[in-house]
N, C-alpha and C positions, 0 to 999 in steps of 0.2 A: 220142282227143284228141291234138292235133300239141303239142310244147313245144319251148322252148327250153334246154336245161340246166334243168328244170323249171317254167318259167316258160310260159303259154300265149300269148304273144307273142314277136316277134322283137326283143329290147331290144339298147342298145347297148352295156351291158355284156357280152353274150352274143359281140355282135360284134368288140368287142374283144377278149376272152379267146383267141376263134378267130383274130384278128388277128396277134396281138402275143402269144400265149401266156399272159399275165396279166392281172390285173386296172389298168386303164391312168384317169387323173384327167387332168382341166382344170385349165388355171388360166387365169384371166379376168383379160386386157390391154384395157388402155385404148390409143390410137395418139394421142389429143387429136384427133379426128376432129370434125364437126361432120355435117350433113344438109340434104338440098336441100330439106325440110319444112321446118327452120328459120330460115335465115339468108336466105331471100326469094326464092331461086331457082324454087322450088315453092310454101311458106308460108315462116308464119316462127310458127306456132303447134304446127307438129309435128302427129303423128297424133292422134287422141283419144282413145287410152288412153296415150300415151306420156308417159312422167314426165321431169323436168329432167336424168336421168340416160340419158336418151335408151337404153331398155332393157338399160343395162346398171351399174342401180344396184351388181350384186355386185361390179365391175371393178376394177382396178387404179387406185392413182394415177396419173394421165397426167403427173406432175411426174417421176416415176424414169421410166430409161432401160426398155427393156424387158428385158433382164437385169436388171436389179435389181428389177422386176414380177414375172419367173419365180423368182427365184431366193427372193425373200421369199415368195412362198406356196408353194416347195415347202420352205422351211425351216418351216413352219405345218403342214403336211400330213403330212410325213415324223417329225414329231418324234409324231405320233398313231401313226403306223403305217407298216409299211415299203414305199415305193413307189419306183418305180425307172423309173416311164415315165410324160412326161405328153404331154396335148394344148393348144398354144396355142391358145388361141380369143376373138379379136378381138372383144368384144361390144358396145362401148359406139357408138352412132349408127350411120353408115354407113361402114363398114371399108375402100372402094375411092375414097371421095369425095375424094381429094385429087391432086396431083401424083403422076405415075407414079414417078417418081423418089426421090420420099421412102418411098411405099410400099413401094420395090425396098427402103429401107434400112432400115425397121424389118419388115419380112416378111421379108427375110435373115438379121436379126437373133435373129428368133424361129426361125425352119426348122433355125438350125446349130446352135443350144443343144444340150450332148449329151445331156439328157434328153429333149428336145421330140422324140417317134414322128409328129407327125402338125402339120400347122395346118390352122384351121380360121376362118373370115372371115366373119362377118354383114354382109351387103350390101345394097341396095335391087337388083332387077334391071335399073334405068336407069340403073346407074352400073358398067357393066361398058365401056368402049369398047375395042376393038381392041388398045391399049396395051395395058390395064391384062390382059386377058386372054393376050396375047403372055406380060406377065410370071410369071401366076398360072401357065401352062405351061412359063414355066420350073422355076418354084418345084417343082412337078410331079413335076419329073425327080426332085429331090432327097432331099425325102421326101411321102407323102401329103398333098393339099391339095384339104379338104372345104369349098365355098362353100354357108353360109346366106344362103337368098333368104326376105325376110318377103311373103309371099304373104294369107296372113290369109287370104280367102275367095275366092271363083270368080265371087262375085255385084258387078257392077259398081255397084249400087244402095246394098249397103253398103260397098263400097270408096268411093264419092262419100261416104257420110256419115261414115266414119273417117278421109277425109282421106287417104288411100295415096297419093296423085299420079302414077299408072300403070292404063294399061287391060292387061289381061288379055293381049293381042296381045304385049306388051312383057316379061311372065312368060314365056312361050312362045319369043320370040326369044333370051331370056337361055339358058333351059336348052337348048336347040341348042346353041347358041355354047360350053357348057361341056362340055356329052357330047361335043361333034366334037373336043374337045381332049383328053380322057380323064379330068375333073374331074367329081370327085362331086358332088352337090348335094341339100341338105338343105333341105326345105321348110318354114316356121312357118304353122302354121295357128291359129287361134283357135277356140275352141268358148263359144258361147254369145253373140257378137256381138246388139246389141237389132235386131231384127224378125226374124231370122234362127228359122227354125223345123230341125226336125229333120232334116226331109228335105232343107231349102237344107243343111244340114252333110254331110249324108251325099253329097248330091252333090259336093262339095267333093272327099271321100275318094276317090268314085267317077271323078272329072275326074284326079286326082293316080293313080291306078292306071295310067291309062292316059298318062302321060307317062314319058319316063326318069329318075323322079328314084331315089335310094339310101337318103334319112331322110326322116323328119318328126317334126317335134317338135308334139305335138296340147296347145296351152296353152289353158284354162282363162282365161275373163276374168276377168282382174281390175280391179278398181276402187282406183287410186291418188291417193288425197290430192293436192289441187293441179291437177288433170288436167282438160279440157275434160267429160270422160265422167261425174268426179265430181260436176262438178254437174249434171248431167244425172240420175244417179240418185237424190243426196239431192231432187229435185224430183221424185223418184217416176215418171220416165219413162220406165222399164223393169228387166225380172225379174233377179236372176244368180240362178244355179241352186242349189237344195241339195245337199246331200252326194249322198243317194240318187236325185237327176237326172240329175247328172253322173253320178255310176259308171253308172246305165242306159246314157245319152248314149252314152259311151266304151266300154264291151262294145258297146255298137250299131258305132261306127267299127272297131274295131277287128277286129270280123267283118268286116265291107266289107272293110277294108284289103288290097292281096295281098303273101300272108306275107312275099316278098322284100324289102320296106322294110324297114329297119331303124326302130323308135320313138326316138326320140332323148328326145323328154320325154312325161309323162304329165300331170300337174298346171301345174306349173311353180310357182314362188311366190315372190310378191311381197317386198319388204322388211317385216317387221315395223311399222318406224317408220311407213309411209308406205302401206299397205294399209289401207280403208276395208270393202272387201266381195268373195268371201265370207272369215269371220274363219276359216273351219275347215279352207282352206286352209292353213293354218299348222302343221295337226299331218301333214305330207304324210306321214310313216312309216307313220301310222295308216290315212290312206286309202289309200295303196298296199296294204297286206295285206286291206284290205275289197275291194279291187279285184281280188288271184287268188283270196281266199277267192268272192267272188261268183263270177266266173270257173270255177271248179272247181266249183263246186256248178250252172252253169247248162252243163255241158261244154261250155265257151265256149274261143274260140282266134283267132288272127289270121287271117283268111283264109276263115271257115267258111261264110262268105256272098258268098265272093270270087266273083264269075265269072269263070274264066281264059281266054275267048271272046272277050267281046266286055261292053261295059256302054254304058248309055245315060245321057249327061250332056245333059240339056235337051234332051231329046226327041230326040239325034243319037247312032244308034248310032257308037262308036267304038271302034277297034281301037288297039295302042299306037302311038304316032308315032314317038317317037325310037329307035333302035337303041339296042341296048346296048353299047359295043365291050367287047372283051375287055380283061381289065385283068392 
């Protein structure tokens, strides 16, 4: 059985430990960004599980500057415990959707902080243009700088019914455009999307193996208060998964997976206030230790079902596409 620092995945605490030598935290910036789902460009109703906090209800106030963002949640963090390294990470809407120029100045702001190891960007993959990518390579040089693409699925079917406002062609153009410049990329995937069966997820993992990307974070739907999806399931029009679904589900993915991604999330979980379904997300400590206890007991690991060949995503055998450059 392969591990990580004893864990049978490749986590991203694993990978930062090897990074950076220690154990390394986030703190969640707001930039006052807005999204080309919202404001009518694309929609103006947003995805259909996306809530008013435009998935980044844990974030910062976008009213303080962004040192005063970092510097109050590492004074919250630090006063628990002793940290000495964190990651910015841009969460709230779409982190690249504005003037290149303002971007340049709160992303310079965040990079020089002398605590901030790393930034990290949640994006849509349609809002990368030449600019904005010129800049993200610069930023590059300075210190690491990992872009979040929300991807969600590989199935165009349910990308039309969630509302994503991008064909699959336009995921695939983005992460080129970031490997050729030597920029990480972090993929969000969704597990448990409605009509989505097992094998549409597994193919997902199995399409994402064969790209260049470096993370993913496999989130768990959830269902948020307020939200298009919400009334959707109080009207009984599709399943979210039980406890012992999902942990199946996800040892399933996470076999597929090939070991070299790093997981960036497992669960994910919703705000308290504003989470309708499922409620038992909420104890995630709990289910993470059901997760390597099942794990250990089923000699389960990331990669155990990998094929490092070749794999078939919809009937097309493929090989990987992007290079890796060396970093």
């Amino acid at each position: 059985m392969r591990n990580w620092n004893g864990k049978p995945y490749h986590s991203l605490d694993y990978m930062l430990r090897e990074t950076f030598g220690e154990k390394v935290y986030k703190v969640t910036l707001n930039g006052g960004m807005s999204c080309p789902n919202r404001d009518g460009k694309l929609g103006s109703r947003g995805c259909i599980f996306c809530s008013e906090g435009g998935s980044g209800d844990f974030a910062a106030d976008a009213a303080l500057t962004i040192t005063e963002q970092i510097d109050s949640q590492i004074a919250v963090l630090s006063a628990k415990r002793p940290i000495h390294k964190y990651i910015a990470y841009f969460q709230a809407y779409t982190n690249t959707y504005a003037p290149v120029e303002y971007l340049r100045k709160i992303f310079t702001e965040a990079i020089h902080h002398p605590s901030v190891v790393a930034l990290s960007i949640g994006t849509r993959p349609d809002c990368l243009g030449e600019d904005i990518l010129d800049l993200l390579t610069e930023l590059n040089q300075i210190k690491p700088v990992w872009i979040e693409l929300g991807l969600q699925t590989i199935h165009e079917r349910t990308a039309a019914y969630i509302r994503r406002g991008y064909p699959l062609s336009v995921f695939e153009t983005a992460v080129r455009n970031l490997r050729e410049r030597g920029i990480e990329v972090i993929v969000h995937t969704i597990l448990g999307l409605p009509g989505e069966s097992e094998e549409d997820i597994l193919a997902t993992m199995e399409y994402l193996n064969h790209r260049d990307i470096q993370g993913i974070k496999l989130q768990l739907l959830h269902v948020l208060k307020g939200t298009d999806l919400a009334q959707e399931y109080l009207e009984g029009k599709f399943h979210v998964y039980e406890r012992e679904e999902y942990l199946n589900l996800l040892i399933r993915c996470i076999e597929h997976l090939d070991p070299e991604i790093v997981i960036h999330r497992m669960t994910g979980d919703g705000p308290k206030e504003l989470l309708l379904a499922p409620l038992w997300t909420g104890r995630k400590r709990e289910v993470l230790n059901l997760l390597h206890h099942q794990m250990k007991v089923c000699d389960s690991w990331q990669g155990k079902q990998y094929n490092f060949d070749q794999v078939t995503v919809n009937g097309v055998n493929s090989n990987k596409q992007f290079h890796t450059l060396s970093e």
